[in-house]
N, C-alpha and C positions, 0 to 999 in steps of 0.2 A: 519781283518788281517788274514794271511796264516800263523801258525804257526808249523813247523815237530819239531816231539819230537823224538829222539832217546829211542824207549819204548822196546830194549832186555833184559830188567830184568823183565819185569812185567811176571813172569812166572805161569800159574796156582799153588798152592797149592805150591811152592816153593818161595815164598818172601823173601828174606834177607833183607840186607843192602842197596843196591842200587835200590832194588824192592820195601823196600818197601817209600825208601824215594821216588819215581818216582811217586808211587799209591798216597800217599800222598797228594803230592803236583798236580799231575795233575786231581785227581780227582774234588779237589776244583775248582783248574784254568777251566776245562771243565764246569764246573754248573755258575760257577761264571759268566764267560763271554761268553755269548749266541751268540752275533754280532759275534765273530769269529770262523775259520775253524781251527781245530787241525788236523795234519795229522802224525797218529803214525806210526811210522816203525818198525815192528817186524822184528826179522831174523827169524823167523819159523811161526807154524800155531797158530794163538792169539786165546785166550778165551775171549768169546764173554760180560763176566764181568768186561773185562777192556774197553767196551765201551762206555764211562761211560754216554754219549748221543749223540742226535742227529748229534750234531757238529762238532764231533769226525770221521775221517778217517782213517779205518785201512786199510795201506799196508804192505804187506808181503814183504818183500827184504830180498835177496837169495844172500848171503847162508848165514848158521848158524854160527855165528861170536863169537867161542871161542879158536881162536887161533891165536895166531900173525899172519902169516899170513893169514889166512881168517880174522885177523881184517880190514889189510891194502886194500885186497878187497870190502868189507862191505863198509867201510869210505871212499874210496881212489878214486876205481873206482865204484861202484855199489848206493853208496849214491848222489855224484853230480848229476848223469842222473835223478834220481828221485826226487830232490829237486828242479831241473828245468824243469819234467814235470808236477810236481804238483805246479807249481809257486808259492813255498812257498817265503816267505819274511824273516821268520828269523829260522834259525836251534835251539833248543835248544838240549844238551847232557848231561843228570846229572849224567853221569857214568864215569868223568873224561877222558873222549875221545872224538874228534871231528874227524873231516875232514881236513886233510889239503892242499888237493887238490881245494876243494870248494871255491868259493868266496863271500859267502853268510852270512851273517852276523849271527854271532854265539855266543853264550852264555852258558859256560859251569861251571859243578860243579866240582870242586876237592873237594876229600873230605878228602884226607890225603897226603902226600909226601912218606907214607912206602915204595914204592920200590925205594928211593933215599937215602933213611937212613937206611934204614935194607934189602937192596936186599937177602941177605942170607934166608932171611923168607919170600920171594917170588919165587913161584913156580917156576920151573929151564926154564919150556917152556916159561917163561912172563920176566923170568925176563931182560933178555939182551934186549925184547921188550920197556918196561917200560923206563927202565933206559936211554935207548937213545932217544925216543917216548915222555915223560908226558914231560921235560920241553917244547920239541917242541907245544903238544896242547896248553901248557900254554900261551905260546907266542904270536901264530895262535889265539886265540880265543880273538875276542872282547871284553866281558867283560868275566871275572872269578868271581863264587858265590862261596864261603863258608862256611863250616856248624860252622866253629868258629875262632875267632880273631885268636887262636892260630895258627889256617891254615893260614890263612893270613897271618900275622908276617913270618911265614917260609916260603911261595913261593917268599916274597919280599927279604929274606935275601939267602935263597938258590938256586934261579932261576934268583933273578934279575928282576921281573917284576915291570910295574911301580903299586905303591900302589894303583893308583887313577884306577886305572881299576880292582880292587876287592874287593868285595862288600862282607861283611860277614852278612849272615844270619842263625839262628840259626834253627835246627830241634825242631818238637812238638812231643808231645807222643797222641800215640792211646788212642781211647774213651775207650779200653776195662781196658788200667792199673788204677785201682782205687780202696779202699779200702777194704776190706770182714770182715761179720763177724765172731766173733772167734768162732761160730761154725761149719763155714765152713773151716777158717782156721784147723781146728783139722780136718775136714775130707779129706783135701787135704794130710796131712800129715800121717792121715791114709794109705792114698793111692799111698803117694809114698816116704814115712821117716820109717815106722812102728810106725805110733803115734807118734815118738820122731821129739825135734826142731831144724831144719835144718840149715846151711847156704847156699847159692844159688849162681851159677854162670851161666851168659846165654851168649851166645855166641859159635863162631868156636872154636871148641879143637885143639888150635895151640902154639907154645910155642911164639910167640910176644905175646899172652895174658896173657902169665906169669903163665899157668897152672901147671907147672911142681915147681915153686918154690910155688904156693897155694898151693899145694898137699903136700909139707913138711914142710911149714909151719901148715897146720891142725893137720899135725901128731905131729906136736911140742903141739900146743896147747891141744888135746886128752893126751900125755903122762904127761904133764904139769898138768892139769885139771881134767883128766877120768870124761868130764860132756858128758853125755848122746845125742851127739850133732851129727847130719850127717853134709855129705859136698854132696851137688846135684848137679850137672852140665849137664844144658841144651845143647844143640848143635849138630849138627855132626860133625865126626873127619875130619878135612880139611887135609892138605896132611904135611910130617915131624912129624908126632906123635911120632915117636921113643920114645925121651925124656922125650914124657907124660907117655906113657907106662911105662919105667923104673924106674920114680917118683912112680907111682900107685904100683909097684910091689915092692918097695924096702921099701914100711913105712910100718909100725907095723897097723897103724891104717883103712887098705885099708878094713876091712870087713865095715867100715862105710863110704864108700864111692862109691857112686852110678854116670854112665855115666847114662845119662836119653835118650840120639839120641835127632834127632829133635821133640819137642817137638810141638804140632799143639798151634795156639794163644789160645784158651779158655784156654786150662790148661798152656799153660806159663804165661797167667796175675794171676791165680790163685796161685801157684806154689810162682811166685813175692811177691804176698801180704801175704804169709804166713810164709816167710821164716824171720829168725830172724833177717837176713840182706844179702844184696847183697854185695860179695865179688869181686873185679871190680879193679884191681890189673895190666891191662895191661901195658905193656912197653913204647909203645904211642899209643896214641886214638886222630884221626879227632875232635871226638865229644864224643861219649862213651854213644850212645843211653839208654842203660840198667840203665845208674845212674839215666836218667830222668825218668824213667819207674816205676824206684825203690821207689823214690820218690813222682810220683802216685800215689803208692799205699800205701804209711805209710809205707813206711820199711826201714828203716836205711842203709847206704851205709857205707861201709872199701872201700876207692879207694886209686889206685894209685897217689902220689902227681906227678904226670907226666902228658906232653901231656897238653889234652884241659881238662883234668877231674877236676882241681880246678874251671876254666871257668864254668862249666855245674854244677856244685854241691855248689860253694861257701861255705856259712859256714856248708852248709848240711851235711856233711862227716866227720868220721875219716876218716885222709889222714896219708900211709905209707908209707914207703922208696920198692919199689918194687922191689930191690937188694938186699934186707935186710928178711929171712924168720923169723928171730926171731920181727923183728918191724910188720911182717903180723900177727904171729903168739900172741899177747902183742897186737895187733886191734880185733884180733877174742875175746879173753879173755875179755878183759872191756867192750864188746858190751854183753859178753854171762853173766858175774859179775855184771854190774851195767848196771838194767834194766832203771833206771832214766835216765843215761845219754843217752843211745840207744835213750830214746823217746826224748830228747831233738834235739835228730837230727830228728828225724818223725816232728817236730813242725816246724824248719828250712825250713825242705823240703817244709812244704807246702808253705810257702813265695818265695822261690827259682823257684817251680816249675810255678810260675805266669808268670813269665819270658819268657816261651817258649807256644809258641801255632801253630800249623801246619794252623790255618786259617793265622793266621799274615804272615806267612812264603810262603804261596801259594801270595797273594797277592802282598806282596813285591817283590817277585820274576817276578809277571806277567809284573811289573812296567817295569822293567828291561827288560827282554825279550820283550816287546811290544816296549820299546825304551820311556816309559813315564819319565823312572830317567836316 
């Protein structure tokens, strides 16, 4: 089978969310199934590490597609020509965007509904895109995958699609999140806490991730508390920081709190497993990669009871009201007070985290896309 993948997130030395679920998943599907021809379409020049063998075709297609309208060319007019001269068979798109000029059987990922329920926290240039645009891919595309029930549930209630054409499959965590020992945890901490025991957050500095009310709640719990404790946050600042800024600037407690930028993977799984717990507080989350990550690595999760993050964490977590900085602030305290109960959630996790495996998730996926389910 001809299979074109829509691969513009596989970016060198820049993976996120959609990068790195793409790598993920197609890395396996390319080793896995040998009989077939993959045919990846970047918008720019690809690194020759996403190639991931033989089987694998990379085309370049022109132009670089980060902007509404260079989306509509990319998908609209620039993708149908070359999906019918490389006689592919089935398009897949896991960045929540397809084609909808194309008549090519297509199978796309959504991975959230954010710019239909919180357009306001979507960039100004995307978001009038979005809003009118994502139900149509939904529609247009053959079948729709899932990174969680909860996505599901709300394309069917807020878009109207029929349930039986979306399939929820769950995300897996990288080889690298997994436990350390406390030697090394104290010298992570050395190097980036001053010795002292941290709590962690990874992700965009954006305020749908609720950073601006973490940040007044910490200062609640330090004034509360005075325990010797940082707040880390992984990420780079995505666009609207205003808010963050003005949280960080306005609590008592800001010398103890640290922006770390993007952090490269070795030192964020390290970073993960050292931290006293992952704070994971956002408004809504698809999925909420980091709680599974967290849980990798034996580290206790504070998430928000929002979104798909009960789905992904089960009993693994305190869960708190993320409108609520005194209820974030009352999760920091009994995790940093009572070290028992913290590890009883490290014990959870590890049953929890059985649940998810990125082999399972490649595989299921290819079923679907090849048209075997």
């Amino acid at each position: 089978m001809r299979i074109a993948v829509n691969t513009r997130f596989l970016l060198p030395d820049q993976l996120e969310g959609f990068g790195w679920y793409t790598h993920e998943i197609m890395r396996r599907m390319v080793i896995n199934h040998p009989e077939d021809t993959f045919i990846f379409l970047f918008d720019r020049a690809y690194d020759p590490r996403f190639v991931y063998a033989s089987n694998v075709k990379p085309v370049v297609v022109p132009p670089q597609a980060r902007h509404p309208v260079l989306f509509r060319i990319w998908f609209d007019w620039m993708l149908p020509r070359i999906l019918r001269r490389e006689r592919a068979e089935v398009f897949f798109s896991p960045d929540s965007m397809c084609s909808l000029s194309s008549d090519i059987r297509t199978v796309m990922t959504c991975h959230d509904l954010v710019p239909l329920h919180f357009p306001g926290q979507v960039a100004a240039r995307h978001r009038g895109f979005l809003l009118r645009f994502l139900p149509r891919f939904l529609r247009r595309a053959d079948h729709v995958l899932t990174v969680s029930e909860y996505v599901r549930q709300d394309i069917v209630q807020t878009c109207g699609i029929d349930a039986a054409k979306i399939t929820t499959v769950h995300n897996g965590c990288r080889d690298i999140f997994k436990p350390i020992q406390d030697i090394e945890k104290q010298q992570v901490r050395n190097d980036f806490s001053e010795g002292k025991p941290y709590f962690f957050y990874t992700g965009a500095i954006h305020p749908r991730k609720n950073i601006p009310r973490l940040i007044r709640a910490f200062d609640q719990f330090k004034l509360r508390t005075g325990a010797p404790v940082l707040l880390l946050l992984a990420g780079r600042f995505a666009w609207q920081t205003g808010e963050v800024r003005t949280a960080y600037e306005q609590v008592q407690s800001r010398a103890d709190i640290r922006f770390l930028g993007y952090v490269p993977e070795a030192d964020l799984a390290r970073l993960m497993a050292s931290a006293l717990a992952l704070t994971y507080v956002s408004l809504s989350e698809g999925f909420g990669l980091p709680v599974l990550e967290a849980m990798s690595c034996d580290t206790p999760v504070v998430a928000a009871n929002a979104g798909s993050l009960p789905e992904v964490a089960g009993a693994a977590a305190l869960y708190v009201d993320p409108l609520s900085e005194s209820s974030m602030a009352a999760g920091l305290e009994k995790i940093y007070a009572e070290p028992a109960f913290a590890q009883s959630l490290v014990e959870k996790g590890r049953q929890q985290r059985g649940q998810f495996s990125w082999d399972r998730a490649a595989e299921e996926i290819y079923k679907i896309v090849s048209g075997e389910l």
